[in-house]
Residue frames as qw, qx, qy, qz and C-alpha x, y, z in Angstrom:
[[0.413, -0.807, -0.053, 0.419, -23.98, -61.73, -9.84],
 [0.279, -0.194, 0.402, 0.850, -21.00, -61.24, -12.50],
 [0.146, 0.410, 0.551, 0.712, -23.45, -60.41, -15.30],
 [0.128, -0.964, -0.127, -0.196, -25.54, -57.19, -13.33],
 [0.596, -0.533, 0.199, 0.566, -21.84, -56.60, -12.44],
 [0.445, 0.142, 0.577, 0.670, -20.81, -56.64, -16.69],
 [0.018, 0.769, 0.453, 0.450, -24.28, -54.30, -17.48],
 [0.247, -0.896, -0.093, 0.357, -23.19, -51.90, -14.39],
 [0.315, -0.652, 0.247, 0.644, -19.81, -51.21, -15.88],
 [0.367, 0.195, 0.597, 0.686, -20.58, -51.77, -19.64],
 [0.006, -0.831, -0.556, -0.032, -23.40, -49.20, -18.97],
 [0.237, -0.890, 0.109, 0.375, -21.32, -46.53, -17.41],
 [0.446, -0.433, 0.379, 0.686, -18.33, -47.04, -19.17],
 [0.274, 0.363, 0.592, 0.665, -20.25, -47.35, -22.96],
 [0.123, 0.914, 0.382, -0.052, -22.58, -43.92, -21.67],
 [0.508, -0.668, 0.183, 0.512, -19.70, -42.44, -20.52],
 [0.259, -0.299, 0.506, 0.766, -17.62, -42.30, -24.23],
 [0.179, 0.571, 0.664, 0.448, -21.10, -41.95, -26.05],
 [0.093, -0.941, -0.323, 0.030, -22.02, -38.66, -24.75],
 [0.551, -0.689, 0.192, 0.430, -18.73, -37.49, -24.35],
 [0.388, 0.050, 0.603, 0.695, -17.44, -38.33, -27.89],
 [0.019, 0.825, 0.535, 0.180, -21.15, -36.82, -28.81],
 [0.222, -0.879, -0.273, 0.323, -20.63, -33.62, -27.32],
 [0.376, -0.605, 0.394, 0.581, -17.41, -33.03, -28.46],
 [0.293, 0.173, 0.636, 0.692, -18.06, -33.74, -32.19],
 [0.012, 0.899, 0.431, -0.078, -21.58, -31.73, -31.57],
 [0.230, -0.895, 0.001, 0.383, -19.13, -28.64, -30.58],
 [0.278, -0.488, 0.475, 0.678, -16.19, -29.05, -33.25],
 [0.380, 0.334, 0.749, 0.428, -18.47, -29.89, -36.17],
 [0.175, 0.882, 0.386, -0.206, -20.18, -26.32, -35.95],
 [0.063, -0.763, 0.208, 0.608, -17.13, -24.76, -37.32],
 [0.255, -0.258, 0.755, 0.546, -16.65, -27.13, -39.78],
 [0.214, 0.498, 0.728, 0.420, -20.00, -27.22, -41.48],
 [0.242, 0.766, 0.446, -0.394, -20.13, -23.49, -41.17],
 [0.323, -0.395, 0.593, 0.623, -17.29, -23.28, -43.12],
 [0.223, 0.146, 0.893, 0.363, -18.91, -25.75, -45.72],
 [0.038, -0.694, -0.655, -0.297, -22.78, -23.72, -45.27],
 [0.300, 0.108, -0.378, 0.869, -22.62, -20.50, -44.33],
 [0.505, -0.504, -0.382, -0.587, -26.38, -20.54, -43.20],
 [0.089, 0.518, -0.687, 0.502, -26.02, -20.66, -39.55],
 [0.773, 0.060, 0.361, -0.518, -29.88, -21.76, -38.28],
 [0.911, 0.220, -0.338, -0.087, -29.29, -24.77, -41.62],
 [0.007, -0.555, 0.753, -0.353, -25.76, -25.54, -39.47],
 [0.409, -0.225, 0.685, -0.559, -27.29, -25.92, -36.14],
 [0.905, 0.076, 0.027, -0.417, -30.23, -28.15, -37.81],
 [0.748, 0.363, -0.554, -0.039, -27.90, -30.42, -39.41],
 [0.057, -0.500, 0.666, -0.551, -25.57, -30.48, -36.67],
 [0.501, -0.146, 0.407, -0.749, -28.18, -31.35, -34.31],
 [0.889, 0.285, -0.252, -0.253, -29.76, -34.15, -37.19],
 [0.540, 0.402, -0.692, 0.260, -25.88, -35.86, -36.94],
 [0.067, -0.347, 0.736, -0.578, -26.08, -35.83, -33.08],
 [0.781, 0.037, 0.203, -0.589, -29.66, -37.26, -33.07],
 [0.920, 0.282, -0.224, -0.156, -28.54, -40.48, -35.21],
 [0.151, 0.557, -0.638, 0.510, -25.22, -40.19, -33.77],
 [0.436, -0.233, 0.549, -0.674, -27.14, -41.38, -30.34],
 [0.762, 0.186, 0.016, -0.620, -29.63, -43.31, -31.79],
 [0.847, 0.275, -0.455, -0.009, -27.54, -45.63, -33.19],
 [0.268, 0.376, -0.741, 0.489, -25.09, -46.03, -30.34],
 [0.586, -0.011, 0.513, -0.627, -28.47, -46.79, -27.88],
 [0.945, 0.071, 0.083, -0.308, -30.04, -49.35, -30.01],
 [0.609, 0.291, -0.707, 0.213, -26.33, -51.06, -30.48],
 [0.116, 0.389, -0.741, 0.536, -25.93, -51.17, -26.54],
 [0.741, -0.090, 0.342, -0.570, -29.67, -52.52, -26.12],
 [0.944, -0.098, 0.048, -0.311, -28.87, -55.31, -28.32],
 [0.402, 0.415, -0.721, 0.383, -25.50, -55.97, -27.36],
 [0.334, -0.205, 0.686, -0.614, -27.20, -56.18, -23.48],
 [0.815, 0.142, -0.007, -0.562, -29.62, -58.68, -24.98],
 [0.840, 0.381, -0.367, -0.123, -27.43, -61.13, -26.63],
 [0.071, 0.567, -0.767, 0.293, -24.90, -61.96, -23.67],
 [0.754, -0.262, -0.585, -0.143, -24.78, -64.96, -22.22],
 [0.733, -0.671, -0.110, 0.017, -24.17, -66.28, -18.60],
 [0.186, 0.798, -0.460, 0.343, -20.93, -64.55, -17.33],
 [0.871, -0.417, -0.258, -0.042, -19.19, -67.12, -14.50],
 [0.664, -0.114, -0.163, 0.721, -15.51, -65.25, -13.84],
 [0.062, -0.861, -0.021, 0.505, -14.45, -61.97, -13.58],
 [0.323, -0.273, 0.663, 0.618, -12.25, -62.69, -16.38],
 [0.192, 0.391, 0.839, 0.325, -15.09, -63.33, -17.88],
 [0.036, -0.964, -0.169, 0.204, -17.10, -59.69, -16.99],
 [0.141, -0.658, 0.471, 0.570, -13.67, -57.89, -18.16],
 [0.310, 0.121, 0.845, 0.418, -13.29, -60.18, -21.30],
 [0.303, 0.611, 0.664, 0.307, -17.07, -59.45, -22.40],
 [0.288, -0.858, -0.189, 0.382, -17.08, -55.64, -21.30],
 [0.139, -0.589, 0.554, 0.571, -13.83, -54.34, -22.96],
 [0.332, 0.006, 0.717, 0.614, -14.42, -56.45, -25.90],
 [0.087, 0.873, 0.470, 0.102, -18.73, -54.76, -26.54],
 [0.118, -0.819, -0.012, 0.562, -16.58, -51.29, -25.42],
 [0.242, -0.307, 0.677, 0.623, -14.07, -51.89, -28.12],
 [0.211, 0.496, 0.753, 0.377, -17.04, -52.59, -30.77],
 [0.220, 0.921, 0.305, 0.101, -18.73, -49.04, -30.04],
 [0.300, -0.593, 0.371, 0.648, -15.34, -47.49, -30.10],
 [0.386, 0.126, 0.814, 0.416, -15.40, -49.11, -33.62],
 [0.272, 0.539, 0.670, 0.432, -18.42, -47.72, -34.55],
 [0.255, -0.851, -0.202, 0.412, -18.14, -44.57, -33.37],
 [0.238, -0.521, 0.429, 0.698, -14.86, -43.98, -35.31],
 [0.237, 0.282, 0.820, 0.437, -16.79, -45.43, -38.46],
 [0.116, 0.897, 0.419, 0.077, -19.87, -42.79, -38.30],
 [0.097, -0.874, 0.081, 0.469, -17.38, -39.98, -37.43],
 [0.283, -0.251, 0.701, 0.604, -14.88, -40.98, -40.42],
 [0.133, 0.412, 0.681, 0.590, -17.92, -41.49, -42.89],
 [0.065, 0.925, 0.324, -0.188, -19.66, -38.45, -41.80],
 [0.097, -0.775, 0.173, 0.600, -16.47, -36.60, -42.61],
 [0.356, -0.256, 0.570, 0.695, -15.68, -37.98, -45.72],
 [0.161, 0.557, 0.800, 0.152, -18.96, -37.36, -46.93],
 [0.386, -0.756, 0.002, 0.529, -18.51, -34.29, -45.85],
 [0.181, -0.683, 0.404, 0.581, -15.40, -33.65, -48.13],
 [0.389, 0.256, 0.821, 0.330, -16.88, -35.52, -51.15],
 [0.122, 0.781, 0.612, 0.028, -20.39, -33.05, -50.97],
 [0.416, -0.397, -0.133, 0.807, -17.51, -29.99, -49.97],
 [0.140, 0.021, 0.403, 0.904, -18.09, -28.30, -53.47],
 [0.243, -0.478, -0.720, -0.441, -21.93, -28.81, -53.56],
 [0.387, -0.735, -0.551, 0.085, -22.43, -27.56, -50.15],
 [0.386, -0.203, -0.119, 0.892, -20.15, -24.56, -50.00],
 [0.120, 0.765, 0.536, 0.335, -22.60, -21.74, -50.52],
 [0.180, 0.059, -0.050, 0.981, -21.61, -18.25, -50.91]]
């Protein structure tokens, strides 16, 4: 019972700040890489490329993060594993968005096209 309790709310709560964080870097990264390309159709592709892997990876962490739990017997235990798997794709979330930008500001000169 606790563990299809732990996969209801680690489901909702880890779709919930993947799409959300998704969307929202989808929408503020178009200004910044039109800045950087001023091709607008190459933008949107790229864009679009970042949000596609962006997803990708954050689905195939939460399939085998739902694989590898064991047998939950408290609530403490459902809150305990929950919050600590949220707190990992928080983690990697800030890690693809921090090494997409600094990649980003490494490639700045190479991709700035006039």
């Amino acid at each position: 019972m606790f563990n299809i309790i732990s996969y209801i709310l680690f489901l909702c709560i880890s779709s919930y700040i993947t799409v959300d964080v998704g969307r929202r870097c989808f929408n503020s990264g178009k200004v910044y890489l039109e800045y950087l390309i001023k091709d607008k159709d190459f933008c949107l592709t790229v864009n679009r490329i970042l949000l596609g892997s962006y997803y990708l990876v954050n689905l195939g962490y939460i399939a085998l993060s739902l694989s590898s739990w064991g047998n939950i017997a408290s609530l403490e235990d459902v809150l305990i594993t929950v919050f600590t798997r949220v707190g990992y794709i928080i983690l990697i979330l800030c890690f693809l968005h921090f090494t997409n930008i600094f990649t980003l500001y490494i490639l700045r000169k190479k991709l700035t096209i006039k």
